[in-house]
N, C-alpha and C positions, 0 to 999 in steps of 0.2 A: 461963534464956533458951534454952539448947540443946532441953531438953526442950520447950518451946512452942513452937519454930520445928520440930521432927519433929511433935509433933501436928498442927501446921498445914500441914505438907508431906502429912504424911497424908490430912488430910482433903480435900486439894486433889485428891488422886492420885484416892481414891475418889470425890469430883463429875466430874473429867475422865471418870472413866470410864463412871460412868452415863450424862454424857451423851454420850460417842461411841457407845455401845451405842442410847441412844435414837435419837439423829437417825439412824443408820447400818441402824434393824432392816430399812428398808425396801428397801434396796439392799444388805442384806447379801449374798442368795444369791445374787443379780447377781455381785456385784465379787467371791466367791470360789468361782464355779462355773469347775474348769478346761474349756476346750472339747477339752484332748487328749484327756482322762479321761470321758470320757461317764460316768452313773448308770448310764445302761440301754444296752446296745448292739440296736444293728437286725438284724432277720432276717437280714438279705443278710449282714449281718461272719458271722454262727452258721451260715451254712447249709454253706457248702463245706469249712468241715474236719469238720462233722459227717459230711456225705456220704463226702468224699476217706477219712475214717477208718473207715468201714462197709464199704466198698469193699476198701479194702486190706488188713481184717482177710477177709473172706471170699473173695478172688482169694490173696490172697498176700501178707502184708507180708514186707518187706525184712531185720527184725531179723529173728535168728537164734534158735534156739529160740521163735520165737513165731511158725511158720508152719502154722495146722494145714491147710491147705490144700495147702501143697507139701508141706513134710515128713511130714506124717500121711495126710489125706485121700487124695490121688494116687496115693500107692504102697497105700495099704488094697485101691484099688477097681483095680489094679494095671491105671494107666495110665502111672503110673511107679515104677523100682525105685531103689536107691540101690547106687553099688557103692563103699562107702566110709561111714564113721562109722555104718554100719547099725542097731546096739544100741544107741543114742543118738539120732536121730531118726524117727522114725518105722516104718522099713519094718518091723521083726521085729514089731511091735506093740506097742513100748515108746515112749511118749516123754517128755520133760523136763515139770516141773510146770509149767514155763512158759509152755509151750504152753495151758493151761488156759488161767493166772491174765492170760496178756495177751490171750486175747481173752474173755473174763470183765471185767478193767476196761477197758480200753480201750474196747469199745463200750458198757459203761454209761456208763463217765466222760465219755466225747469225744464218744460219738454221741447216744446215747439224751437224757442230761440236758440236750447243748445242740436237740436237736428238741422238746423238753416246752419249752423256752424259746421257742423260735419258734413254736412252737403258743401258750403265756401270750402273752408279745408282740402278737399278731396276733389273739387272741380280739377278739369284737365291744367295742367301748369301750376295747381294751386303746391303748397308746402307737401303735401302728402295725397297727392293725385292718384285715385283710386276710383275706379267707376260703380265697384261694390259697395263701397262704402257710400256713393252720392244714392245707389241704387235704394240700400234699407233708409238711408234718411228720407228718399223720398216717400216709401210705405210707411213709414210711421208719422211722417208729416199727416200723410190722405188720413191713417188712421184717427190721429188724434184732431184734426180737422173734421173730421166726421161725424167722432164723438160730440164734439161742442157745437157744431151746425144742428144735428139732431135734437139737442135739448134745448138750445137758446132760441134757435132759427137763425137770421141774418146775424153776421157777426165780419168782425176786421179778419180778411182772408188774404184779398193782392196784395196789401197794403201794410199786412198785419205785423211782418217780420224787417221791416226798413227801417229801424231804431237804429242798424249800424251802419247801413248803407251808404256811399258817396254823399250821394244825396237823402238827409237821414228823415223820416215820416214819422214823426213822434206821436201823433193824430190819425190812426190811420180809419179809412172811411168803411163804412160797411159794406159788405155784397149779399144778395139774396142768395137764397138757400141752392136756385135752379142755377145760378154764377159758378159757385162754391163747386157744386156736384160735377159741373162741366168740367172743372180745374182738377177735382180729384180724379177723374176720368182720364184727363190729360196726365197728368202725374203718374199714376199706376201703370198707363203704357206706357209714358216715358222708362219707369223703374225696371219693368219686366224688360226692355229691350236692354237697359244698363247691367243687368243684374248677372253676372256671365259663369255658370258652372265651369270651373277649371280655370277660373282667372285669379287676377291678386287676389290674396288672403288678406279678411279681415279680425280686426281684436277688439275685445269688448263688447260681443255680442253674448249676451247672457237669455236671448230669448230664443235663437238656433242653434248658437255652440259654432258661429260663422260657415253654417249649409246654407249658403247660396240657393240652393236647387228648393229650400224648403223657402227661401224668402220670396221666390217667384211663384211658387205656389201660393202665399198669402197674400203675394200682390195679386194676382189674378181672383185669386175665391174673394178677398176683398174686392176687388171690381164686379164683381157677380153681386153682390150682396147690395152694393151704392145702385147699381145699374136696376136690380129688381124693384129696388127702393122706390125708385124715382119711376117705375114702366107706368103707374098707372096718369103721369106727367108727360112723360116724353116715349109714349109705347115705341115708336119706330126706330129712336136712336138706340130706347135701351137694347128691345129685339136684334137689334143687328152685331153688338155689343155681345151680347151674352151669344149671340149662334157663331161670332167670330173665334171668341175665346172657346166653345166646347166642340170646336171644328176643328180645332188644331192643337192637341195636347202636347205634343211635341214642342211648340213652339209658345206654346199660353198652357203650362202645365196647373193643375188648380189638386187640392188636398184628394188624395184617392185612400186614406185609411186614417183613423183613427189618431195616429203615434206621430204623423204630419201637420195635428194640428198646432194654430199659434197658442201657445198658453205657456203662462213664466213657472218652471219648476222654480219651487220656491224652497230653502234650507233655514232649520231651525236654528239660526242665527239672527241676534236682536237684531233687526236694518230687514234681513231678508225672506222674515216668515209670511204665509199667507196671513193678508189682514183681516179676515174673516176668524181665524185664529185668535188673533191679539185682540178683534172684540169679542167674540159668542163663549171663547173659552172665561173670559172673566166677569162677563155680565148676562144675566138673566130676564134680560129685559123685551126677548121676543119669543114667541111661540109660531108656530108653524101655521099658517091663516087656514079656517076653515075650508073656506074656495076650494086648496088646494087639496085639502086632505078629504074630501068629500067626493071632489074627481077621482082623486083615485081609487077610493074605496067605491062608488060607483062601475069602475072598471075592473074592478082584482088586478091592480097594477101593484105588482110587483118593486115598481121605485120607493113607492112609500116607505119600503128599509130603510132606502138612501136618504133621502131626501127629509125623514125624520126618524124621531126617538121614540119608543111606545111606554106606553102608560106604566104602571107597577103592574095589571091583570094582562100585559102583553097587546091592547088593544092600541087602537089611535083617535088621536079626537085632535078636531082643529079651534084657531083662537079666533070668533069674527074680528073682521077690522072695522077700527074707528071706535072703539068701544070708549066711555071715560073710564079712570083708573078703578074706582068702584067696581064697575059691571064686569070688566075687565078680572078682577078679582075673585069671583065668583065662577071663574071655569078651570077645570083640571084638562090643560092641553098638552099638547106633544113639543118639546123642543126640536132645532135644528140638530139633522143628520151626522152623527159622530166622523162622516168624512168628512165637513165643514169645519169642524175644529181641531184638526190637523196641520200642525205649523210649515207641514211639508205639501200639504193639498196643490196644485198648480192654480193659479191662477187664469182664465179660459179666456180667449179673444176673438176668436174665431174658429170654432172646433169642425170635424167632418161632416160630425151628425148635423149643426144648422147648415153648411153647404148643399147636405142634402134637402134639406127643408125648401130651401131654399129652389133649388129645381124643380121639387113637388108644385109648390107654389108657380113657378113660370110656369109650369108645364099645363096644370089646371087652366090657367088665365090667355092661356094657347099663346104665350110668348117666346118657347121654344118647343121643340120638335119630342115626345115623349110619353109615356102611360103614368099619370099624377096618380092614381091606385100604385103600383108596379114602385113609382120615384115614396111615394109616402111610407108604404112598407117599409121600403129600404131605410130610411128614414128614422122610423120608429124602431127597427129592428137596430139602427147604430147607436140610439140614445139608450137603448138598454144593454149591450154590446158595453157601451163607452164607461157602464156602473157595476162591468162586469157580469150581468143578466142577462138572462136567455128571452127574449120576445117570445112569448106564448103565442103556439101555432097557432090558434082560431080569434087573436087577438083583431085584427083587421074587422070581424063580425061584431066586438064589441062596440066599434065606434060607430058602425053603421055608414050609411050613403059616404065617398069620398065626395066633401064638398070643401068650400072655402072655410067655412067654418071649422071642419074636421082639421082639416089643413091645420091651419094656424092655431087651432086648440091642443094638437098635439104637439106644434113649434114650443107654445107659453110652456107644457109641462115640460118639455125636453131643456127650454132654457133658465133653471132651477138653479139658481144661483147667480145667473147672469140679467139681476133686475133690471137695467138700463136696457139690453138686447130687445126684453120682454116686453118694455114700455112702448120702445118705439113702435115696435111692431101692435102692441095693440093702439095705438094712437093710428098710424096708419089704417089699420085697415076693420077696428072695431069691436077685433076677435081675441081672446075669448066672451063671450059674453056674462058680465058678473054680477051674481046674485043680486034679489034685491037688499038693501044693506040691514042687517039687523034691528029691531027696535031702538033698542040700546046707545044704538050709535049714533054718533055726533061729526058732524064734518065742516071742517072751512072752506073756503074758494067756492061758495055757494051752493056745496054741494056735487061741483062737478069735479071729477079725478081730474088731475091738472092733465095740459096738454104741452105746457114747459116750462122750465125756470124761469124768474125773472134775470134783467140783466144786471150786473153787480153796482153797487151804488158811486163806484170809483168811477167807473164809466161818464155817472152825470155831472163828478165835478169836474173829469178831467176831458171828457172827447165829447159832450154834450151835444153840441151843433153834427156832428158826425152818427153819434146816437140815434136822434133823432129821425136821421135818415133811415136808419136802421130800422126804427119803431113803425117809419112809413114804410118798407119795406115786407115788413112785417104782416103787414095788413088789419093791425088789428091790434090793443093797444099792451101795453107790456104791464100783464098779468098772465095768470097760471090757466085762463082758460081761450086761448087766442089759439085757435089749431095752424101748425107748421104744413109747408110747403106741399108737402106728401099724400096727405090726409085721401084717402080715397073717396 
């Protein structure tokens, strides 16, 4: 009896259950779809910690050992020195592997992979099909692709973003630097045609307040900027390139003031202050590099306000770089500029003043059509303009002959805060040219200012064979004095 009442217990369980599965198939995904837990999340949630994380990896993040902007960058292009932990971050020319590997993953993982998402998302047919939306993924892909081709050199570009793909590239291979450039070039026209003033409205853009009109502007001055990069490479494409885009404003509008520029207003909420804030405001561990404070008091420039703090007798004095902690100790210098530690400061990415800089420079180099005196002026005249300063009328006399040098000596002062900007540009093209180094001072990487980061050490256990190509790619072996693509 026991055994026939379990089989028929059985057999009742198994019909109950077919048929709750039948009648239920219909309203199954209904009744156990959570609505907290979306499948897919929308553009607008992906866009602002992609951004906010590209941003604070190239201005400055706040962790420690992973600033290569402050701690590396600054003091390289010696706008700032350190007078303290010097053999440890950055100033001698040594620094922590950290510094790589956090901005190595952090903007593939956080930036990169979440804008390939909002670019799938929003492709045509996709869940939230929006052309403005594939438009800014694509400028901030170029962007933050640019930034990491600039400091690494070759790096996983075609290949880089296939971890979710059909068919998925867990490995992905390297591309040269001249690859890279051609794709960002590709990309930026692609975005500028996508990008449509008066079309859908996009959410979650915290770096335009979703202006369209200002996104095509950054695509474009960012193409000017990749395109100038590479002229002394590829003069003909890039010339043709830069006379396309300042031929047709209507159509390839690029930053015409100040208030157009990219840079993250930033609000004194923990998550969203400037992180030049959240370090200089609590630690005293940099002074303002002699280099720079010598230039200007050489010029009666005016920025020195900005750009630093004066002594107790109102005067300024700068910190040589490379010093050890000792020697370092023994100088009464100037800290950084009280609008640096402003928890509200913007954060800068592409501002009008280097735009113009930037035409000074084609225009000298006869890359496009223009008076490089006449574009330099203008130039210098916006970076004091942008600190709220008036350019001193006979200031052009100060600097003497308009040459390359001038050029790009007044780029390095104008770009005061934007260490990595600074860098690259003096790696390319040599300028400004920097003191010889103190007595006192001590330096790694043999002495020579690096000319890139090494690549992260994840890289060698996990894509090694792929690496490698990279390192041949490279031309030269993966250390801090192996010059990139560019180099003029």
């Amino acid at each position: 009896m026991k055994k026939t009442y379990q089989k028929f217990l059985s057999a009742l369980i198994a019909f109950m259950a077919v048929w709750t599965i039948q009648s239920c198939t219909g309203e199954f995904e209904e009744l156990n779809t959570d609505p907290n837990n979306p499948v897919e999340i929308a553009p607008a949630l992906l866009l602002p910690n992609a951004i906010q994380t590209v941003v604070d990896r190239y201005w400055g993040h706040s962790t420690r050992y992973e600033r290569l902007n402050i701690d590396a960058a600054m003091c390289w292009v010696q706008h700032l020195s350190r007078n303290i932990y010097i053999n440890a971050e950055g100033d001698s020319y040594e620094i922590p592997l950290t510094i790589s590997s956090g901005t190595w993953n952090k903007i593939f993982t956080e930036s990169l992979v979440n804008f390939e998402r909002v670019e799938t998302l929003a492709a045509p047919g996709a869940p939230y099909a929006n052309s403005n939306y594939v438009g800014v993924a694509l400028v901030m892909k170029a962007f933050a692709f640019s930034y990491l081709t600039d400091v690494f050199g070759p790096i996983p570009y075609s290949e880089a973003l296939k971890g979710t793909a059909e068919n998925s590239i867990n490995s992905p291979k390297y591309d040269s630097m001249e690859e890279i450039y051609a794709g960002l070039l590709a990309d930026l026209e692609e975005a500028n045609t996508l990008l449509t003033v008066g079309g859908p409205a996009i959410s979650g853009d915290i770096l335009f307040g979703g202006n369209i009109l200002k996104w095509k502007m950054f695509a474009n001055s960012l193409t000017l900027r990749i395109a100038n990069r590479q002229a002394a490479k590829k003069s003909t494409e890039s010339r043709a390139i830069m006379a396309k885009i300042l031929a047709d404003p209507a159509k390839y509008p690029v930053f015409t003031k100040q208030s157009e520029s990219a840079q993250l207003q930033h609000f004194d909420v923990i998550g969203s202050r400037n992180k030049m804030f959240d370090v200089f405001s609590t630690r005293s561990d940099w002074n303002v590099s002699s280099t720079l404070i010598d230039k200007l008091l050489a010029l009666d420039d005016d920025r020195i306000k900005v750009y630093a703090q004066p002594l107790a007798d109102g005067s300024y004095a700068g910190l040589p770089n490379g010093l050890t902690d000792a020697a370092a100790g023994t100088f009464n210098a100037s800290r950084i500029g009280t609008k640096y530690l402003s928890p509200i400061a913007p954060s800068l990415l592409l501002t009008y003043t280097e735009l113009l800089f930037i035409k000074a420079e084609a225009a000298f180099d006869g890359d496009i059509a223009g008076d490089p005196s006449a574009l330099l002026k203008e130039a210098i005249s916006a970076s004091f303009s942008e600190h709220g300063l008036s350019m001193p009328a006979d200031y052009m006399s100060r600097i003497g002959a308009v040459s390359k040098e001038a050029i790009m000596t007044q780029k390095w002062l104008a770009l005061f805060g934007q260490g990595v900007e600074a860098w690259v540009e003096f790696r390319r093209t040599g300028y400004p040219v920097m003191p010889p180094p103190h007595p006192s001072a001590v330096f790694s990487n043999d002495g020579v200012l690096p000319t890139r980061i090494e690549y992260p050490t994840s890289e060698y256990s996990l894509n090694l064979t792929n690496l490698s190509e990279g390192v041949s790619k490279l031309g030269g072996p993966d250390n801090m004095r192996t010059p990139l693509w560019w180099v003029e």
